[in-house]
Each structure stands twice: as C-alpha cells, then as structure tokens.
ChimeraX commands (.cxc) that place a marker at each C-alpha (Angstrom):
marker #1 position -3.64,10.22,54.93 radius 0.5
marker #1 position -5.01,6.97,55.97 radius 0.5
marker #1 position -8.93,8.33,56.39 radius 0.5
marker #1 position -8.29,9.94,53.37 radius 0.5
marker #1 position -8.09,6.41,51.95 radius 0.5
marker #1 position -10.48,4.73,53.26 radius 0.5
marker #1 position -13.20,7.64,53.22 radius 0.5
marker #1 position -12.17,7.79,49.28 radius 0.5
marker #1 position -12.63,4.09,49.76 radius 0.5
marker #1 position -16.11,3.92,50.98 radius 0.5
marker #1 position -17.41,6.38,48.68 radius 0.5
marker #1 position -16.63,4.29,45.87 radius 0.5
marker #1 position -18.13,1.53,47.42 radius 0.5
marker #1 position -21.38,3.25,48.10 radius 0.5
marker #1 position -21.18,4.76,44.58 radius 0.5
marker #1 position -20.84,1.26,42.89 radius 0.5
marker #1 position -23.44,-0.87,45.14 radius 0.5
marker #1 position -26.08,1.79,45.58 radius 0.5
marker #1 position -26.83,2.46,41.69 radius 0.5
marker #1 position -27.36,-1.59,41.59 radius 0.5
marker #1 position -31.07,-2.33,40.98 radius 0.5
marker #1 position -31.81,-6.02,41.70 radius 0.5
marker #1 position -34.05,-7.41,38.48 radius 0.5
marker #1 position -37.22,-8.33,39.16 radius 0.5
marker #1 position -39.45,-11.13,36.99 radius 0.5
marker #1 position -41.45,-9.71,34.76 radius 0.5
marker #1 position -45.06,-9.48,35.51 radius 0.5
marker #1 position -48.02,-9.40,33.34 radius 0.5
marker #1 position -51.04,-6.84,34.99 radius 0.5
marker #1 position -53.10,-9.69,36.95 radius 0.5
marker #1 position -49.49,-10.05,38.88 radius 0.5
marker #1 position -48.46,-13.55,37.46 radius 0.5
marker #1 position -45.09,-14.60,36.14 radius 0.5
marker #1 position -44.96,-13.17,31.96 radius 0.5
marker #1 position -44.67,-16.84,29.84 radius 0.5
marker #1 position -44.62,-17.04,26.25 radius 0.5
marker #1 position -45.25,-20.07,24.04 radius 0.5
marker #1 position -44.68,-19.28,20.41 radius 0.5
marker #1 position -44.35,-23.37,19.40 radius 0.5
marker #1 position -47.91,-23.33,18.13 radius 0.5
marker #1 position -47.10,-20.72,15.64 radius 0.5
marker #1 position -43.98,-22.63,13.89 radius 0.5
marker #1 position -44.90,-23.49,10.60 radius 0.5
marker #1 position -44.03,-27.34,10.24 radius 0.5
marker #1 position -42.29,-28.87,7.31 radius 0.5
marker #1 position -42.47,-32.64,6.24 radius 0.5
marker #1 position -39.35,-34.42,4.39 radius 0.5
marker #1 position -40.11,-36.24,1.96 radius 0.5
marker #1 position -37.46,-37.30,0.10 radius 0.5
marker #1 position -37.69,-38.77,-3.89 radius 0.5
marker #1 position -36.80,-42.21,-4.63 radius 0.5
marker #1 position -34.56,-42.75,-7.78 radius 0.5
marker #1 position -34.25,-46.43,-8.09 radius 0.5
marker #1 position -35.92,-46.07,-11.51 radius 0.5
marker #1 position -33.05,-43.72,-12.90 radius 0.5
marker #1 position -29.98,-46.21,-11.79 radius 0.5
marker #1 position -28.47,-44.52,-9.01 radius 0.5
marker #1 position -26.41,-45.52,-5.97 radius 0.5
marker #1 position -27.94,-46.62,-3.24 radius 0.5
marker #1 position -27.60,-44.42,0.01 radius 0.5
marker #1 position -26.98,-45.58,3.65 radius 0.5
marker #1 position -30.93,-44.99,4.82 radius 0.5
marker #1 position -31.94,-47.13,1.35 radius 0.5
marker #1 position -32.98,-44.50,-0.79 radius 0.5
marker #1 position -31.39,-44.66,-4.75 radius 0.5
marker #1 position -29.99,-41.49,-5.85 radius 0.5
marker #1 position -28.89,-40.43,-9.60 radius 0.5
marker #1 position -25.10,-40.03,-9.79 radius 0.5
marker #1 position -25.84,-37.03,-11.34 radius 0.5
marker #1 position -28.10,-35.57,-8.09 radius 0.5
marker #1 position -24.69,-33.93,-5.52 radius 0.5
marker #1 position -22.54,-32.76,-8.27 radius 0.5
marker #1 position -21.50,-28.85,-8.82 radius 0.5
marker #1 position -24.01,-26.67,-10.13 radius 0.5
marker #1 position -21.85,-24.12,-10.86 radius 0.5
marker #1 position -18.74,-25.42,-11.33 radius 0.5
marker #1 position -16.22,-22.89,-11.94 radius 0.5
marker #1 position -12.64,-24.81,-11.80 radius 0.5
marker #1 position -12.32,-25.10,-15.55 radius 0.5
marker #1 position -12.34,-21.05,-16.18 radius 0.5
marker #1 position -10.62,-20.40,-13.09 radius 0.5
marker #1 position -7.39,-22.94,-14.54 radius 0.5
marker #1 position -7.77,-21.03,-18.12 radius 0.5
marker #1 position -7.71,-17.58,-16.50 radius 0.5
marker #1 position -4.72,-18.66,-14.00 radius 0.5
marker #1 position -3.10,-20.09,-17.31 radius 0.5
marker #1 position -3.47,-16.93,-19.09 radius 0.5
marker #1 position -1.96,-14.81,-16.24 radius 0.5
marker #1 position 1.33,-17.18,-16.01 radius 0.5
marker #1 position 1.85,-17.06,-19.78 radius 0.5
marker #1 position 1.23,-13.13,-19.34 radius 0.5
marker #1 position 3.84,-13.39,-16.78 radius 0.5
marker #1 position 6.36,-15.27,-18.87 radius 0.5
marker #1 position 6.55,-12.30,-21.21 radius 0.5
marker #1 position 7.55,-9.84,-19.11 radius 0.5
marker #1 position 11.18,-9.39,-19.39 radius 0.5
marker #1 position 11.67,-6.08,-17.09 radius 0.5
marker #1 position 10.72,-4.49,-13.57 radius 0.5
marker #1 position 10.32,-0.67,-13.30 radius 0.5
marker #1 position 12.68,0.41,-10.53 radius 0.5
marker #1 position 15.27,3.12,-10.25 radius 0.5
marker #1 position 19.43,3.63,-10.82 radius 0.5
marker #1 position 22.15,6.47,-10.45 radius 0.5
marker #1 position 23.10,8.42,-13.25 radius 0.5
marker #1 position 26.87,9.56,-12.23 radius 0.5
marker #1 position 27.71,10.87,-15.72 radius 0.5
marker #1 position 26.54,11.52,-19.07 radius 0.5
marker #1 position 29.00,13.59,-21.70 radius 0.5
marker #1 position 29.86,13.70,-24.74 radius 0.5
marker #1 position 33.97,12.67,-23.77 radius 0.5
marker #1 position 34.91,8.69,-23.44 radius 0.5
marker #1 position 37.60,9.56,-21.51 radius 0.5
marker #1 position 35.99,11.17,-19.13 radius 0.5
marker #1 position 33.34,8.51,-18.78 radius 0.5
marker #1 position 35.61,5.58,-18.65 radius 0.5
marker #1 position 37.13,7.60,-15.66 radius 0.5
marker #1 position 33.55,8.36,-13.63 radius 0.5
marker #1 position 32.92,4.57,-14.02 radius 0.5
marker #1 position 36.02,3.34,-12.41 radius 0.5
marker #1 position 35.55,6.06,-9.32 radius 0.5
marker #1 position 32.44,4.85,-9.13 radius 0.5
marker #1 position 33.58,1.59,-8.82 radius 0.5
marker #1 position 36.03,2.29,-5.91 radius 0.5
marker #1 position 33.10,4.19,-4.14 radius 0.5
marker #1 position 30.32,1.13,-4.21 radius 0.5
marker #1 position 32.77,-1.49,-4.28 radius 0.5
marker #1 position 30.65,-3.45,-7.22 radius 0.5
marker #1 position 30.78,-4.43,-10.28 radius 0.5
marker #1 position 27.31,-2.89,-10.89 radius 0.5
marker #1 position 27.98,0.15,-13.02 radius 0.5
marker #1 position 27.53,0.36,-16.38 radius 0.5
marker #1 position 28.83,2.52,-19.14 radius 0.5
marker #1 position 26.34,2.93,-22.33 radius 0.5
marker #1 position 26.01,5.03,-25.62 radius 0.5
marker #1 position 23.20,6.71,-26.35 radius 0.5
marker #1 position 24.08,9.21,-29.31 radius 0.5
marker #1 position 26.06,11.30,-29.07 radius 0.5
marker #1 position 26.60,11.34,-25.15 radius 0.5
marker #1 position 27.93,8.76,-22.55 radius 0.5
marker #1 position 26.07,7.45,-19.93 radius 0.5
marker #1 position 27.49,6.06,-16.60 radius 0.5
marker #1 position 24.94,4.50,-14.61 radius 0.5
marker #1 position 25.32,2.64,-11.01 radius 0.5
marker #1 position 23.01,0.01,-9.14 radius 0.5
marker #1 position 19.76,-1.35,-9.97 radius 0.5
marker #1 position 16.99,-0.42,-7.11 radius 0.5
marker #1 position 13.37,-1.46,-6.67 radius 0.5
marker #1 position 12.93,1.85,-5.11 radius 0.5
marker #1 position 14.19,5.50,-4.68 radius 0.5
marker #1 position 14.79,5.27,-1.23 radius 0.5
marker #1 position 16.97,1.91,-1.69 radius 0.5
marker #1 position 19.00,3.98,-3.89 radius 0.5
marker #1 position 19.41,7.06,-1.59 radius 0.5
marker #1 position 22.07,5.20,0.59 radius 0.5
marker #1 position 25.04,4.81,-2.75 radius 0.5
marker #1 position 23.44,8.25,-4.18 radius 0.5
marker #1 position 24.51,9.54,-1.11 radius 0.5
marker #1 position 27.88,8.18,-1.46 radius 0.5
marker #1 position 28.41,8.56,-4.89 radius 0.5
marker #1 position 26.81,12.53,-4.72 radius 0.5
marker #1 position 30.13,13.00,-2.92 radius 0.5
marker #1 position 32.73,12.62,-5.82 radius 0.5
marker #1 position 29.93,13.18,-8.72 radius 0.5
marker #1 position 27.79,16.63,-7.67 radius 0.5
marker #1 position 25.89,16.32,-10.58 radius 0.5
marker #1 position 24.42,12.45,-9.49 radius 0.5
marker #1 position 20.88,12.07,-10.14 radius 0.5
marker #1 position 18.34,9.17,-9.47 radius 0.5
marker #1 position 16.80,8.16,-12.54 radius 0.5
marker #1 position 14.10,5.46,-13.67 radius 0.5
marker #1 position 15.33,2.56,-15.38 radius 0.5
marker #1 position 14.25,-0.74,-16.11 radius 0.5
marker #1 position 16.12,-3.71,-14.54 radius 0.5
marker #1 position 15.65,-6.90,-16.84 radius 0.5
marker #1 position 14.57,-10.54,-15.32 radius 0.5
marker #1 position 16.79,-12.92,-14.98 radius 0.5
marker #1 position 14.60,-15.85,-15.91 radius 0.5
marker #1 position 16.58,-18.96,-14.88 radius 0.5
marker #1 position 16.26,-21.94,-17.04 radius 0.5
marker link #1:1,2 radius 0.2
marker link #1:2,3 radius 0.2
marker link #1:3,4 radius 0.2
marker link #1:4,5 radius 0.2
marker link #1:5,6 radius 0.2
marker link #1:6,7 radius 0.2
marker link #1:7,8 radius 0.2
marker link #1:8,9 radius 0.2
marker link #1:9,10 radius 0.2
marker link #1:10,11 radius 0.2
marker link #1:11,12 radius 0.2
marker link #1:12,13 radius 0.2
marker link #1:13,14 radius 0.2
marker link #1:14,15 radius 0.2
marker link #1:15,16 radius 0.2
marker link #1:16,17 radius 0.2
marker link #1:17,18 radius 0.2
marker link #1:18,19 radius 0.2
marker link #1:19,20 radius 0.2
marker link #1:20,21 radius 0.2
marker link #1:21,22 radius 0.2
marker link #1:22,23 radius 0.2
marker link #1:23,24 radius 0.2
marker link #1:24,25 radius 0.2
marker link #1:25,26 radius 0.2
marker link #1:26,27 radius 0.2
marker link #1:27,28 radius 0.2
marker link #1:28,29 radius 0.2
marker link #1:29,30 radius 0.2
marker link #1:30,31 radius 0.2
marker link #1:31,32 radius 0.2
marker link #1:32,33 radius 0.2
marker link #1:33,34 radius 0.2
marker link #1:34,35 radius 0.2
marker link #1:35,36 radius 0.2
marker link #1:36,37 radius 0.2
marker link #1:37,38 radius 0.2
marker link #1:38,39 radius 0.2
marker link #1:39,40 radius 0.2
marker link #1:40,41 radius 0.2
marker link #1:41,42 radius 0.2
marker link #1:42,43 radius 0.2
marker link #1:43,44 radius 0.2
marker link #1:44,45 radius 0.2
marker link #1:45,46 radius 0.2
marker link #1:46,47 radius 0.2
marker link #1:47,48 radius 0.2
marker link #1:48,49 radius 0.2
marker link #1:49,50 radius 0.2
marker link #1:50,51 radius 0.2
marker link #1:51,52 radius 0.2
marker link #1:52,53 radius 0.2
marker link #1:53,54 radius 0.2
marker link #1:54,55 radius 0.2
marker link #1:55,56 radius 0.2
marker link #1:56,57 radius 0.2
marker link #1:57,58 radius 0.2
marker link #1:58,59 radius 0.2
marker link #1:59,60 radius 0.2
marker link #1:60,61 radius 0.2
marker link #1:61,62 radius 0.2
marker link #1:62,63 radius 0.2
marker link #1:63,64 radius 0.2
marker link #1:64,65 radius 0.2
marker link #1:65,66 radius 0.2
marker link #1:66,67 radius 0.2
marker link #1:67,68 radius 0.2
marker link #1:68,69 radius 0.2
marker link #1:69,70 radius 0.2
marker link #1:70,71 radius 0.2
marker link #1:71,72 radius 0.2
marker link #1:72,73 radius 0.2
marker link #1:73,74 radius 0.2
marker link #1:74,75 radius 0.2
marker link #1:75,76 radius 0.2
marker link #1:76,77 radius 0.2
marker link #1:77,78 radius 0.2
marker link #1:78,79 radius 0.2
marker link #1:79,80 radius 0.2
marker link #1:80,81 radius 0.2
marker link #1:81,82 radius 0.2
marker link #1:82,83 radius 0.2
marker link #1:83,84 radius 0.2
marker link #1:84,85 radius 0.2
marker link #1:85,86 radius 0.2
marker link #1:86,87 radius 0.2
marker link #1:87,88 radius 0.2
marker link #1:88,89 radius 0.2
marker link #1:89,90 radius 0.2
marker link #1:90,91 radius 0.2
marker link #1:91,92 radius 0.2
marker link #1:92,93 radius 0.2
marker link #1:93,94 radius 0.2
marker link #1:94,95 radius 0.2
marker link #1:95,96 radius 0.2
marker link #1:96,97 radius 0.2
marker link #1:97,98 radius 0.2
marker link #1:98,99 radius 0.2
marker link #1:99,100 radius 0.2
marker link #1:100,101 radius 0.2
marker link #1:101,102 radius 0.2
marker link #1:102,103 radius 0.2
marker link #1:103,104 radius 0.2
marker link #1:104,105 radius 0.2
marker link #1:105,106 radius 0.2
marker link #1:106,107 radius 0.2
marker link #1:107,108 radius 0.2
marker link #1:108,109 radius 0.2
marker link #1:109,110 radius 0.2
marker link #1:110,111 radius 0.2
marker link #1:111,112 radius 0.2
marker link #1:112,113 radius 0.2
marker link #1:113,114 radius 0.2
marker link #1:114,115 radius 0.2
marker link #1:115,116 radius 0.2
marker link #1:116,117 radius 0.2
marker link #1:117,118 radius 0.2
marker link #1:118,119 radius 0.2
marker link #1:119,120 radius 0.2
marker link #1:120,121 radius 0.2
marker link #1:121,122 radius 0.2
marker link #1:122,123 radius 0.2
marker link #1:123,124 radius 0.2
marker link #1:124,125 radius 0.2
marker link #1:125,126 radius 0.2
marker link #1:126,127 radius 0.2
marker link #1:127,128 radius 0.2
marker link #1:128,129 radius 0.2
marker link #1:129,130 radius 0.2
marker link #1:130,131 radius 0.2
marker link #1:131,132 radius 0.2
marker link #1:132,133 radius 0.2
marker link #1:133,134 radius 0.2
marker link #1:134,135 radius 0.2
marker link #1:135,136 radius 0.2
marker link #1:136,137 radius 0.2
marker link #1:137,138 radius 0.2
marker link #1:138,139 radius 0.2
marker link #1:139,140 radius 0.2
marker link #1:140,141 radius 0.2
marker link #1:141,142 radius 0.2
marker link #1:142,143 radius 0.2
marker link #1:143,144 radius 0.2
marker link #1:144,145 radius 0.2
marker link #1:145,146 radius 0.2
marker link #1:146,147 radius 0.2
marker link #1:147,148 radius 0.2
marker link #1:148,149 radius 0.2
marker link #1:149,150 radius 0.2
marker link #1:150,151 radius 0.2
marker link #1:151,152 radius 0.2
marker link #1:152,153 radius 0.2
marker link #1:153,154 radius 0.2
marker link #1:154,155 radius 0.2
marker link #1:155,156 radius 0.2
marker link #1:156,157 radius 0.2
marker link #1:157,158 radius 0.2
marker link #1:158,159 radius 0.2
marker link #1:159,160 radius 0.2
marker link #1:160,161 radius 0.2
marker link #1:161,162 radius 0.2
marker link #1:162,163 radius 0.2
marker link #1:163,164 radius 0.2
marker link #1:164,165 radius 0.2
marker link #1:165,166 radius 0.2
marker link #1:166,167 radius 0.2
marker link #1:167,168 radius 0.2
marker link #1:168,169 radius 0.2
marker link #1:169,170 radius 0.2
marker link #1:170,171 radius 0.2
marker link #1:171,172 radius 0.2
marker link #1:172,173 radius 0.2
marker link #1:173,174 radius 0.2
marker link #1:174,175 radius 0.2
marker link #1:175,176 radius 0.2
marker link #1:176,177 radius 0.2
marker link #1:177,178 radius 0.2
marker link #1:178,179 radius 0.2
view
C-alpha cells in the first residue's frame, strides 16, 4: 500500500516539474537582449492655462484669476430630477388601494345564512377581519386581506374545511394613509 503511495507520489511529481519550461529573455536575431524605447514617439502636450484677471474672477492658489462662472455644472440636471421626483410622490399620494387577494367563504342570496358563514368564519381565523357586503341581489362574506395568493393559502386552507365552496379571489385592500 505504502509504494503504492509514494510511486503515485512521484509520478505526480515528475508530471508537474517536467512540463515546466524555464523562460528565457527574449532575443533579437544578432543574439542581444530585445529593448524597446517607444518615449520618442509620445506626442507631447504643453499646458497653458488662460488668465482671467480681466473678467473678475477669484484668484486660485498657483495665482491664476478664474471666472466664477468657469467650474460650474454644464449639465446640471438637479432641477428636473426634484420636479420628476415631485411628480411621482404626488402620483403616489393618489393612490388609495393595493391589488392583492382575499377569501370568498360565501355569497347567496339569504342574510341569514350569511350572517351565519361570517361568524364561523370568525371562530375559524380568530379575527375580526371578515367582512359581510351587498352587492345586488347576493351576499358576500369575505375573509383576510393578502398581498399574495400564497399568503392566503394558509386560512383558505382552514376555512376550505367548514366552507367547501371557499375560493381565493382578487380584491383591492385600501391604504391606510396615516395623518
């Protein structure tokens, strides 16, 4: 087991150390060391900076007068960008509702029999979150107000129990905008 090892060992020693190549200097053909000096083809710039006294400017630390109009924004875009933030948040203000989901336990034509669904329902979810409404000529009994269908799926579950014919519906759920 042990020369197993350590021929296993040196073969992956061999196989790591032998494909090395040691890196030789490059060479130009005459045999000497390959140098190259591209400074002499750098294009070279002068600064020459303007002098602004004239124009009544501040001056700078090196001396030179600038206009006070010379390092301000070019494009300056902070004025549209507050209208257009502005316009969003009054946007915002007049929304009074979020799409999101509810459970429909019953809808009938029979008060009775909707006064009774909303008080089991009651019992079941152990809130005050359910909610009887009118719309001609049936009843509605609705439960919970979810941002999502699968938030709701925990009480429909419950609720689909006692009430077989439960469904998850849309429903709007209106902001409470606090004052």
């Amino acid at each position: 087991m042990n020369k197993g090892l350590i021929t296993i060992g040196l073969l992956i020693w061999l196989g790591l150390f032998s494909s090395c190549e040691v890196l030789k200097p490059k060479t130009t053909a005459n045999g000497k060391a390959y140098k190259e000096d591209l400074s002499g083809l750098r294009t070279e710039f002068e600064s020459k900076m303007p002098d602004f006294s004239d124009q009544g400017g501040s001056p700078s630390e090196n001396g030179i007068t600038y206009p006070d109009y010379a390092f301000g924004p070019a494009a300056d875009i902070n004025q549209p960008l507050h209208n257009l933030l502005d316009t969003i948040a009054y946007q915002n203000l007049q929304i009074n509702y979020v799409e999101g989901f509810t459970i429909q336990v019953y809808s009938g034509n029979r008060t009775e029999d909707a006064r009774k669904a909303k008080g089991r329902a009651m019992e079941i979810l152990q809130n005050d979150n359910v909610s009887l409404e009118y719309d001609q000529p049936n009843f509605k009994v609705k439960a919970g107000n979810y941002y999502s269908r699968f938030e709701a799926q925990k009480d429909f579950m419950q609720l689909r129990r006692s009430f077989p014919n439960a469904i998850v519906i849309m429903h709007r759920i209106p902001i409470v905008k606090k004052n």
